[in-house]
Steps between C-alpha positions, in 0.01 A plus 500: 500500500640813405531838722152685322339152615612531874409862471122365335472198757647751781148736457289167443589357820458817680126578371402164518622550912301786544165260347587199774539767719133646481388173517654392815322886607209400390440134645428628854174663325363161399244341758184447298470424135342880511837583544686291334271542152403874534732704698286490777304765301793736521641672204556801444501696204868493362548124585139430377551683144859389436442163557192453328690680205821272567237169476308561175799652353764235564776367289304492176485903440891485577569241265208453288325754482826666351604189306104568362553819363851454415345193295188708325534858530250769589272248478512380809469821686125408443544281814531777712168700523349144604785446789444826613108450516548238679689672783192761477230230482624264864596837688232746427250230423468246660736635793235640730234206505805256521699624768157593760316156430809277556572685782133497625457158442846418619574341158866314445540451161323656150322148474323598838365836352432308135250218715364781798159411547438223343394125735819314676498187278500760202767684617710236597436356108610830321775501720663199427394556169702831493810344676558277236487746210751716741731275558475365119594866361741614786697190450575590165530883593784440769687265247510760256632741792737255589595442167609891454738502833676152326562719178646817732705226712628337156586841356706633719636207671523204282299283747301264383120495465431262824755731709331818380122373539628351847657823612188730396239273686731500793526831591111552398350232692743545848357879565112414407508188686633707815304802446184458291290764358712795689825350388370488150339830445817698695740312243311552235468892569892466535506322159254728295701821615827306397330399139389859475812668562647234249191539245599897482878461517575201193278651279677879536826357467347262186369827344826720491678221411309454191527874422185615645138482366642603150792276510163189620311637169763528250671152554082309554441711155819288329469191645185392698284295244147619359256598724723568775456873588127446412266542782282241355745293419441472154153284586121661364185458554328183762896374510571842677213499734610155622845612549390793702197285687743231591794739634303672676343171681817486665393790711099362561604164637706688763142557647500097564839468706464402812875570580424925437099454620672377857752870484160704545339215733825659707481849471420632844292797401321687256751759486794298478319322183494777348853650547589140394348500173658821428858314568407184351367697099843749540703268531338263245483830238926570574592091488306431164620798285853371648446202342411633203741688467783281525300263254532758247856601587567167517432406155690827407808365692513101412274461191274234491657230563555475868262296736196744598487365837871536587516834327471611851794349558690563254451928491621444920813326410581738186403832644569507906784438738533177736326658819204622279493174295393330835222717603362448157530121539384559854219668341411145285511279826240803628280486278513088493485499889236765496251269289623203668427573846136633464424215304650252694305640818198513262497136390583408883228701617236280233626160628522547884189762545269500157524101537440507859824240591615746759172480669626148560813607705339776759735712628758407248385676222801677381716194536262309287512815242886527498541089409256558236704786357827278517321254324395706228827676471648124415259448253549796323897435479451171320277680290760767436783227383240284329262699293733802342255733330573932421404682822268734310288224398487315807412784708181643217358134517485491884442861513208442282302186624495673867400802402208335233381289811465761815515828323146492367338370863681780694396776215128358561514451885676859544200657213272369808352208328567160680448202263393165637721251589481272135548834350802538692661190415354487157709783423794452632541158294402730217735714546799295555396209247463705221813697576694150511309402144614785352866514607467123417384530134757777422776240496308264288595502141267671245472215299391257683188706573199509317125667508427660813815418631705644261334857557554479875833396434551807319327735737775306733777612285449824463721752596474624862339155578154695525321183553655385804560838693131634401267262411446254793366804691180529277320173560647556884319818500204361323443209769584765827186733363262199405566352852493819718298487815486318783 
């Protein structure tokens, strides 16, 4: 390992102390699974808004959301309206009715708030019914997080992938196992304000490097291909609108997450909710025109041949000095770790309380949630060395059947309708099995389609993969209005 390593590994080692050390903080705070899965009701503004902006942002707007418009162009910048709408949609809508009937009703978990009302055996039905789609999704999700610390490891290191996956789930799993829900949202506060400061500072250097905004335009004008500079990306017409529809479905379905819903289950007040949002859509406005930015600059600086998702990478090694190279990888694990934690808590939260097995252990409920959480951890590190796949595409698919199957129930339930219970469940399996039929059919080849089959298969195709980020939420919607009442 050479000196710049040391000096990389050095500022690693030393942020990833400070993390264990917040945990170890935070695990006197943990006596009921109230504590351990909501902060205890607790946070406050700046650790509520930069965490929530640290989860749904995580290592994918770093490294592909960059490599994305690196890859396309302007084109992609269509995303962004529909990310940012969905920072607007969870904090200014649904944030009041969420965060006063949870805490009212002394819910745990979103699951609680998605089945409030409804009879015991139903309840308990949806529940499990929602634990297994969790833990389906965030399985994948984590892998793909995992996956991105293994490439940062591998890059500047030359580990190998098992090392690097082993490392990252390490260091993630040690301070939320100790410190729960506090531990998680104060690192990930400490982790967005890192990826911000990083998200302003690599794309600045990226753009005088490349000569400035004229120096960007000049050397896209030679060299990027056709369509490029095109805000529409050179697509017309219904090809266009399903571009735009399913980009921007990246930004609904983060109304169906219940890793953000449980951020403003925790907000302690009304006020502090909404200082948080105004953290929480700054920093998202300063970290995606960052990204941007050093997509564009990137393509100005290596051409188009590089690896989107390492472009990050690559600008950090090229551009800044040892000490700063760290942060930036610091900034990777941050954004990995940020994601990972919540979710990890998240899918530990649907197996222990939503499926009622802590109930089983009284008085040891946060034991029984923090074996659970090991357990899942393990199973998403096989995953990680067994199933590679691009983190962009991981992330979307999970992203999207979660969001598909409790986004539309919370938009009804926090509208004031309150569907029945087969409504409910109905769909949710909607929502989630069409998402999975879409992904599914995507990767099927044309030609082995036919009829029917062969137009959804299109549909599935399509750029912006409108029919798996948009339409599951129709039918979802359809069945939540035809079964409201109770």
């Amino acid at each position: 390992m050479n000196g710049d390593n040391l000096i990389v590994l050095a500022t690693l080692v030393a942020y990833k102390l400070v993390l264990v050390g917040v945990g170890v903080w935070a695990s006197r705070r943990n006596r009921t699974e109230g504590d351990f899965f909501l902060a205890s009701r607790g946070l406050g503004a700046w650790v509520a808004g930069l965490s929530y902006a640290a989860s749904t942002s995580s290592a994918w707007v770093l490294l592909g959301f960059s490599g994305f418009v690196y890859a396309s162009g302007l084109s992609a910048l269509w995303m962004v309206p529909g990310i940012w709408g969905g920072y607007v949609a969870v904090w200014l809508f649904f944030g009041r009715r969420l965060r006063a009937e949870t805490a009212e009703r002394g819910h745990v978990t979103p699951t609680d708030f998605l089945t409030a009302g409804l009879a015991d055996r139903a309840r308990a039905t949806i529940g499990i019914l929602a634990s297994v789609f969790i833990l389906f999704c965030f399985i994948f999700y984590i892998a793909a997080q995992f996956g991105a610390a293994a490439a940062a490891f591998e890059t500047q290191f030359g580990l190998g992938v098992a090392e690097s996956v082993l490392i990252g789930a390490a260091i993630v799993l040690l301070y939320s196992l100790l410190g729960g829900f506090w531990a998680v949202s104060v690192t990930d506060m400490l982790q967005g304000a890192l990826m911000a400061v990083v998200a302003v500072a690599l794309p600045v250097t990226a753009l005088i490097a490349a000569g400035g905004f004229g120096g960007i335009a000049d050397a896209l004008s030679a060299t990027a291909p056709e369509g490029y500079l095109d805000i529409t990306g050179g697509q017309a017409g219904f090809v266009l609108i399903g571009f735009v529809l399913g980009v921007w479905g990246v930004g609904v379905n983060a109304m169906g997450q219940p890793q953000l819903i449980s951020r403003l289950m925790a907000v302690k007040d009304e006020g502090a909710r909404m200082r948080g949002f105004t953290i929480a859509i700054v920093w998202a406005v300063a970290v995606f025109t960052g990204m941007t930015i050093l997509g564009l600059a990137g393509r100005a600086i290596v051409g188009g041949a590089a690896d989107g998702e390492a472009l990050f990478y690559t600008l950090a090694d090229q551009l800044l000095p040892p000490v700063l190279a760290g942060l930036v990888i610091a900034a990777v694990l941050s954004a990995v770790m940020s994601t990972v934690d919540s979710i990890l808590l998240s899918a530990s939260a649907a197996v222990s309380h939503d499926m009622r097995l802590s109930r089983r252990f009284s008085g040891k409920e946060v034991l029984v949630s923090r074996i659970v959480m090991a357990v899942i951890a393990g199973v998403a590190v096989w995953m990680t060395l067994s199933l590679p796949a691009t983190i962009f595409a991981r992330v979307l698919f999970a992203w999207s059947a979660l969001g598909a199957a409790f986004g539309p129930i919370i938009v009804v339930r926090v509208l004031g309708l309150e569907p029945k219970a087969w409504a409910i469940g109905t769909a949710m399996c909607l929502g989630f099995g069409l998402t999975v039929f879409f992904n599914a059919l995507g990767m099927v080849d044309a030609q082995s389609l036919s009829g029917v089959m062969a137009t959804l298969g299109e549909w599935a195709r399509a750029p912006g993969d409108p029919a798996e980020r948009m339409l599951p939420w129709a039918p979802a919607l359809l069945v939540l209005w035809l079964g409201r009442g109770r």
